[in-house]
Structures are given as structure tokens and as C-alpha cells.
C-alpha positions in Angstrom: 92.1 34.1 48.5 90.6 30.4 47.6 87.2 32.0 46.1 89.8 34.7 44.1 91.2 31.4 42.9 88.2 29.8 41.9 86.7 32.8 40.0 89.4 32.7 38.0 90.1 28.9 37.1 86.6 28.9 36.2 86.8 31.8 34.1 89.7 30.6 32.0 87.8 27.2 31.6 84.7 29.0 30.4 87.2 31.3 27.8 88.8 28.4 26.7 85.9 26.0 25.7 84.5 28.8 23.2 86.3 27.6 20.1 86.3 31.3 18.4 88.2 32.4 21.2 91.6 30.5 19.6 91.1 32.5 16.2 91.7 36.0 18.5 94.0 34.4 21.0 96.3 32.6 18.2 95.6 32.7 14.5 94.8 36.6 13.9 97.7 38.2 16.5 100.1 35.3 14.6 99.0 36.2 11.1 99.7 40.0 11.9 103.0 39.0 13.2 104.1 37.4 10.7 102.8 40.4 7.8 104.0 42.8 9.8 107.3 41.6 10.6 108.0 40.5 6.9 106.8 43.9 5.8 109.0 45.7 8.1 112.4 43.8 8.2 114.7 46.5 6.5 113.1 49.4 8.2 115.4 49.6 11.2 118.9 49.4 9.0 120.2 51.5 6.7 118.6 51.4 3.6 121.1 50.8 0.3 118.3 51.9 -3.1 119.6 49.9 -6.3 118.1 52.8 -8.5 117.1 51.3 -12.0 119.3 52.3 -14.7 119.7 51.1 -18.5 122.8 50.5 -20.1 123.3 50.8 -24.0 127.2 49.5 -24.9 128.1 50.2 -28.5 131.4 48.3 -27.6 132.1 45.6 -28.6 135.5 44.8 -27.5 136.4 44.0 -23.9 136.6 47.2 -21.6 133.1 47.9 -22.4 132.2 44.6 -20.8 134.5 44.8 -18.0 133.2 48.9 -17.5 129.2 46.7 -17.4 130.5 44.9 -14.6 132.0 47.6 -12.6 129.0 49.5 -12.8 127.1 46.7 -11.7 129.3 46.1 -8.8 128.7 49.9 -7.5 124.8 48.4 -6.3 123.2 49.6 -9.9 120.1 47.8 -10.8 121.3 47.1 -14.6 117.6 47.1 -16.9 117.0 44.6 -19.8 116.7 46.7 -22.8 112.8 45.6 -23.0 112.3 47.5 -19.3 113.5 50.8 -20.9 110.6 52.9 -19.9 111.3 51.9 -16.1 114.5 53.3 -16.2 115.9 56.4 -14.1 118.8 57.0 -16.4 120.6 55.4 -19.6 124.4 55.6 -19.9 126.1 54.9 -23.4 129.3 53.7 -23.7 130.2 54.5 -27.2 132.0 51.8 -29.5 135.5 53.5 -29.1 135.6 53.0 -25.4 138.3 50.1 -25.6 140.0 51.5 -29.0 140.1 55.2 -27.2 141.4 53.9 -23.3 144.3 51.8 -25.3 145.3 54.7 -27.1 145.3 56.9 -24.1 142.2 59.1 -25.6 139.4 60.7 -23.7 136.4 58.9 -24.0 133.0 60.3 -23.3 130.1 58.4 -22.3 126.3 59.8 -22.4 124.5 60.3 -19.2 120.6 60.3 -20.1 117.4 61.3 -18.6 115.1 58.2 -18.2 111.5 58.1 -19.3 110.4 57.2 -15.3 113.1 59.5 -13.6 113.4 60.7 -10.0 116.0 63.1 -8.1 116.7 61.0 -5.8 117.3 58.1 -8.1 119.3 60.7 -10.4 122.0 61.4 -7.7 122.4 57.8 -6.8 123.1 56.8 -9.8 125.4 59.8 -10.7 127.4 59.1 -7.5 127.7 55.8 -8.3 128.9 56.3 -12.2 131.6 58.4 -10.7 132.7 55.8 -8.2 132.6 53.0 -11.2 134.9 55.6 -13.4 137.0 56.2 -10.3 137.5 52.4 -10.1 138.2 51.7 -13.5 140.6 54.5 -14.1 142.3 52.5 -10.8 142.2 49.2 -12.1 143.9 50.5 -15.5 146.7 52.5 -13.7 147.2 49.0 -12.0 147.4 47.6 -15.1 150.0 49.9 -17.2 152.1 49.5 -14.0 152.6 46.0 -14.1 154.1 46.0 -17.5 156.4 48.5 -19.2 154.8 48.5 -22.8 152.2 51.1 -23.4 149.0 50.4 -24.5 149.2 46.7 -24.1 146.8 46.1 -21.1 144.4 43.0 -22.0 141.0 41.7 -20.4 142.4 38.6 -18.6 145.0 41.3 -16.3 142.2 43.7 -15.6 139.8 41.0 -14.7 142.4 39.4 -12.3 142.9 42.5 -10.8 139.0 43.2 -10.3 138.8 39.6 -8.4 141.2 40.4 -6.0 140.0 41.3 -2.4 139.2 44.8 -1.9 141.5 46.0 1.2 139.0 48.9 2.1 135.1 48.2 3.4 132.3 50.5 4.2 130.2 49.1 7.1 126.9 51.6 7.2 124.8 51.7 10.4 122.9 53.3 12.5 125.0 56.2 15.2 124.5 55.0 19.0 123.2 52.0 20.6 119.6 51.6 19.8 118.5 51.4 16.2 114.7 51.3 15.2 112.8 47.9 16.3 112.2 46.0 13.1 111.3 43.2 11.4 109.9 40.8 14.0 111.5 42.2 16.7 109.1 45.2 16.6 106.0 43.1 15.1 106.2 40.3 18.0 105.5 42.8 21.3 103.7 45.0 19.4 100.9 43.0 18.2 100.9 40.8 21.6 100.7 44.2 23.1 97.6 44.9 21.0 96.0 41.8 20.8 96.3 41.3 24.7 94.5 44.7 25.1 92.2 44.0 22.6 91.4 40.3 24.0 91.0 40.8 27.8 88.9 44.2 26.9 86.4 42.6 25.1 86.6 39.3 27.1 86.4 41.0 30.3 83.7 43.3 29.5 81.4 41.0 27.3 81.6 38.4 30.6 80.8 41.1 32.8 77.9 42.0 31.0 76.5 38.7 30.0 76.6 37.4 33.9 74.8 40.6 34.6 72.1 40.1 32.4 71.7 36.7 32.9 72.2 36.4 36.9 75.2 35.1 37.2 76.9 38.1 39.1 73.5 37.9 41.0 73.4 34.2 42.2 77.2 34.2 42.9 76.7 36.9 45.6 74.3 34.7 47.0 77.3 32.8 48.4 79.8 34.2 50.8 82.3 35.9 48.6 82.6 39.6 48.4 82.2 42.3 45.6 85.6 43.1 46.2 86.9 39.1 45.7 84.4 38.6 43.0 86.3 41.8 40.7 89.8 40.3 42.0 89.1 36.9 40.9 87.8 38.5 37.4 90.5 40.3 36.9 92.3 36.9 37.9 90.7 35.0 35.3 91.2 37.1 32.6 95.4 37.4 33.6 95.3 34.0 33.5 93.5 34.2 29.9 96.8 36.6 28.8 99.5 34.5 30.1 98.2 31.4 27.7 98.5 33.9 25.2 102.0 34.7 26.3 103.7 31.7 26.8 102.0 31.1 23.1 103.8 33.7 21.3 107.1 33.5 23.7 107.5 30.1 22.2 106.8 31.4 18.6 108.8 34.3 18.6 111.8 32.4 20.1 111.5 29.5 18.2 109.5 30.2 15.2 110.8 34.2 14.1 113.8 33.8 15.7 113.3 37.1 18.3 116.0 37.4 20.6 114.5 37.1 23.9 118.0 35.9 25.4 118.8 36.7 28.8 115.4 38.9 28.9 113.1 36.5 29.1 112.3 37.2 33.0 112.0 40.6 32.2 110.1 40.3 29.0 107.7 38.2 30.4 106.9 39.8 33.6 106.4 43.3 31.9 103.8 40.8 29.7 101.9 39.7 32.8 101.7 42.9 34.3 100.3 44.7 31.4 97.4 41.7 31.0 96.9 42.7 34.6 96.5 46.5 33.5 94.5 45.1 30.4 92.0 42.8 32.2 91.3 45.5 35.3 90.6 47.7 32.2 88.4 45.0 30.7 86.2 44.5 33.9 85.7 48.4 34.5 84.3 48.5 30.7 82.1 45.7 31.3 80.8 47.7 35.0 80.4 50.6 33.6 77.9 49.4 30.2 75.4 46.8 30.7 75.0 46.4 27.2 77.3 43.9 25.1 77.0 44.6 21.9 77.9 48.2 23.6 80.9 46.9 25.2 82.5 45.0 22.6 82.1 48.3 20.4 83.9 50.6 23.0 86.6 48.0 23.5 87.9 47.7 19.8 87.6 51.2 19.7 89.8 51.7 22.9 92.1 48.9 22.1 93.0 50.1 18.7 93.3 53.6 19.5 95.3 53.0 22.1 97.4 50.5 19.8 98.0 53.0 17.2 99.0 55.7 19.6 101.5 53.6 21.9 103.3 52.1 18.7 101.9 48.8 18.1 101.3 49.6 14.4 104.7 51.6 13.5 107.8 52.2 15.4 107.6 55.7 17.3 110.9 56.5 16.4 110.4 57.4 12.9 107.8 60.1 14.2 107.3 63.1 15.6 108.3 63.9 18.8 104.9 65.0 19.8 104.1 61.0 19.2 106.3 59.5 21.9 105.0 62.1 24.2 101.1 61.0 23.3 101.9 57.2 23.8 103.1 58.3 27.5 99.4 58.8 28.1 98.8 55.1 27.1 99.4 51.6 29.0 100.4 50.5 25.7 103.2 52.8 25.2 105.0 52.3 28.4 104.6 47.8 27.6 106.1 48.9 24.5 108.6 50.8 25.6 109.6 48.4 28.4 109.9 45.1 25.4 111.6 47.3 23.0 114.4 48.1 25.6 114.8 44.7 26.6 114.2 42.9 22.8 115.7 45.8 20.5 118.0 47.4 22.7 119.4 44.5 24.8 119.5 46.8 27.9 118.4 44.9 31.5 115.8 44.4 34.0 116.8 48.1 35.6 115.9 49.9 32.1 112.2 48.7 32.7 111.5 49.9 36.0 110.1 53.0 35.7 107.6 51.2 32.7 106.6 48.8 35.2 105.8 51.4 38.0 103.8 53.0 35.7 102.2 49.9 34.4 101.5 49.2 37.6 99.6 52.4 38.8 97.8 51.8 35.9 96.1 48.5 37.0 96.3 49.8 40.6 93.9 52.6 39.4 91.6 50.2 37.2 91.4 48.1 40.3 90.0 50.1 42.2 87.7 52.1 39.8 86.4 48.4 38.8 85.9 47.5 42.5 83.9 51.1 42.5 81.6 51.1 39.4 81.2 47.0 39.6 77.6 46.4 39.4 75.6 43.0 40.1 
């Protein structure tokens, strides 16, 4: 157990004194947290579009302005006049709307086709004109009520009545219990996920294959230490390697993006160091089976990322297809995944990451012992 010990110690000082090392441990898997986290922290809430929309009031009295405002307040990206060609739609409220509404006359405004218009963007705003005529015709039946002279209604009653608190909300989210990961709650495991793969493969294998080349593997089984504690105590080394870059990001997402690690900390972090263990077993079987490095550090980006994009490192795999989950099953990556995103996104406890971390675990059981195999002095 000592020489398992001292494989690995040494290893991590060796990592650690290579200075490019800190850009791929660090800088890089912090930079893509950070893009990917900004880029994605709406996509797991429901989205509310302010569809762009141009205005043109030929009134000049006060309802028109009050009407602006209600249409405003229905979430309706009101245009400049000098944007006109990026509207969706153009209302006009004609210069009689005040003089027609205190007269009790129908009025009728003119509901346009924009230069830059979309379906989508066409219903949302013809919803919301609705709702903003709805509300209006309510505010002025609120306001003939309160006085018994037809016709007299002013701006200063109508805008009173707008400011007052509206007794009825609409809260809009998601059905059940576990929205989709976003923001840096999906960025944070998912490029730790990927970056740990993609560090302790090429680390792993590129050591592997350098000590064989040079005679390192050679002379060290000149002294008495097995094959079998010589894989162990690389596979040591680089876990060691991973949970530096754990407790790194930990401390970032916690204190830095704000990630709510909570009362699953334990949990996070132990699914963390089992999958580095997965990840460096993986790394030293790559670097047994090829004796080249340049060779080595090829087929580990291209096995890291692969395995990245399929697990849902790069894009939550609940806005897929089913087929997609099913794939990342396949994948060490899916199941770290899907063990953080229970415990991060969904709050749920140590018990919902079981079955992840038998998995995870047959997985570095198996590169264990195909390492211990294939491993080559």
C-alpha cells in the first residue's frame, strides 16, 4: 500500500510542476463555465418573448397615452419610430380614440403587418393587444362607476386606478419537480465532468507513454513493486490530480456562481471522486494500449469529447430526444451527470445517486482491470 502511495504523491508533484497543466486544470474548464452558464441561464424557466412591435398614436389627448402604457405593461417591446423595419407589427391608435371613448363611440385601431414579421411573434402580440383592450375597457368601467356624470372620466382617476395593486397574479413554471439544469447549475458539473475526463485521459496516457519510452516504467520495476501496484498507484496519482481540480471548482461554484451545493456536498463530491477514479483507470489503459504520445493525446480528446457531447456536458439532455438519454447510458459521463444533476438541480439526496455510483463504479472496476491486463513496461 506504501509504494501505491508513493506512485501517486509523486505523480501529482510531477503534474503539478508543469505550469501548462494549470491552464487545462483551471483557466479553460473556468472560462467555459462561466460562457456557458451565462449563455444558458433562462433555458431551464419558462421563457416570456417581448415580441417587437411599433406603435403610431395620432392622439393627442390622454387615453391614447394611458392605452401606450397599458400596452406596454402586457410585456410588448414598444419600437422607436427610427427601428420601424424591426418591427413584427404596428398598431394605430387613431386621433379620436379619447374624443370617441368619452362619447361612448366605437373606436377602431389598425393592426398592421410589420416589415420583419413572424407567426409566432404575430400571435403574441395579438394576445397581448386583446389583453391590453380587455384592461382598459376594465379600468374605464371602474371609472364611469365611481362617478354618476357620463362622460366625465379624466386621466388623473384612470391613472390612479392603473397604480393600484393588481389582486390577481400569474406565476408560470415548469409542471413537476425537476425543471431543466440551467444557467450555472448545468455549466458547473458539466464542464468539470468534461474537463476531468479530458484531463486525466490525456494526463494518464501521455505519462504512460513517455515513462515507456524513456525507461521509467522499466527502471521502477527494477525495485520491488509490482505491475499490479505500479497501475494502482497511477491510477492513484492521477485521482489525486482530479480532486485538486475538484475542490477548485467546488469553491468557485459555491462561492463564485453561486451553485447550490447545500446539503449535497458529501454527495456531490464523492460522485466527483469516483468518476476521476473511472476517468484516470480510463487514462492509464489508453496510455497501455498505444505507445505513441502524440497518438494518445489524439485518441483522448477524441474520446473525451465524444463522450462529453453524448453524456450532456454540452446541452441539457432533456430538451432532446429520447433516444439521447438512452445513448449517454452507454457513457461514464452520463451517469456523473446524471448523479450531479439530481443532487444540484433537483435537490433529491444521497439515495437518488446510488444506482449512478454502482455503475460508476463498475466502470473503473472494469478499467482497472483491463489497465492491470494491457499495462506494458
Amino acid at each position: 500500500m506504501k509504494r501505491i502511495l508513493d506512485i501517486g504523491h509523486t505523480d501529482l508533484r510531477l503534474f503539478l510542476k508543469h505550469k501548462s497543466a494549470y491552464i487545462w486544470l483551471f483557466a479553460m474548464p473556468l472560462a467555459f463555465v462561466y460562457i456557458m452558464g451565462f449563455a444558458n441561464r433562462g433555458a431551464g424557466q419558462p421563457y416570456n418573448r417581448t415580441p417587437p412591435v411599433l406603435i403610431e398614436n395620432a392622439d393627442t389627448n390622454f387615453l391614447g397615452r394611458i392605452f401606450l402604457a397599458e400596452l406596454s405593461a402586457q410585456n410588448l417591446w414598444v419600437l422607436d419610430p427610427t427601428n420601424r423595419e424591426t418591427a413584427a407589427r404596428v398598431i394605430r391608435i387613431p386621433a379620436n380614440f379619447t374624443a370617441n371613448a368619452r362619447q361612448y363611440k366605437p373606436t377602431q385601431l389598425q393592426f398592421l403587418k410589420g416589415e420583419d414579421s413572424g407567426e409566432a411573434d404575430t400571435a403574441l402580440i395579438e394576445v397581448r393587444l386583446v389583453r391590453a383592450l380587455i384592461a382598459m375597457n376594465g379600468h374605464l368601467l371602474e371609472a364611469a362607476t365611481q362617478t354618476n356624470a357620463g362622460g366625465t372620466f379624466a386621466e388623473a382617476p384612470l391613472r390612479a386606478i392603473m397604480a393600484r395593486t393588481n389582486p390577481v397574479s400569474l406565476n408560470a413554471k415548469f409542471a413537476g419537480r425537476k425543471p431543466v439544469p440551467s444557467g450555472f447549475n448545468f455549466s458547473l458539473p458539466g464542464n468539470l465532468v468534461m474537463y476531468l475526463m479530458m484531463n486525466l485521459l490525456i494526463f494518464g496516457g501521455n505519462t504512460i507513454a513517455a515513462e515507456r519510452r524513456n525507461g521509467v516504467l522499466k527502471r521502477l520495476m527494477v525495485h520491488p513493486v509490482t505491475r499490479l501496484e505500479l497501475v494502482m498507484g497511477k491510477i492513484y496519482g492521477l485521482m489525486l490530480l482530479g480532486v485538486v481540480q475538484i475542490l477548485f471548482f467546488l469553491a468557485v461554484g459555491k462561492w463564485l456562481f453561486h451553485v447550490n451545493l447545500g446539503a449535497n456536498l458529501p454527495a456531490v463530491a464523492l460522485t466527483l471522486v469516483v468518476f476521476a477514479w473511472v476517468a484516470g483507470s480510463l487514462g492509464v489503459l489508453v496510455g497501455s494500449l498505444s505507445a505513441a504520445e502524440d497518438r494518445v493525446t489524439g485518441i483522448c480528446v477524441l474520446a473525451s469529447l465524444l463522450m462529453a457531447a453524448l453524456g450532456g456536458c454540452w446541452w441539457p439532455l432533456e430538451i432532446g430526444p429520447p433516444l439521447m438519454k438512452t445513448i449517454s447510458l452507454g457513457t461514464p459521463t452520463g451517469w456523473a451527470l446524471q448523479a450531479l444533476h439530481q443532487l444540484i438541480s433537483f435537490g433529491s439526496g444521497f439515495a437518488a445517486v446510488l444506482v449512478p455510483l454502482a455503475v460508476l463504479g463498475a466502470f473503473g472496476a472494469v478499467a482497472n482491470l483491463l489497465a492491470a491486463r494491457f499495462f506494458r513496461n
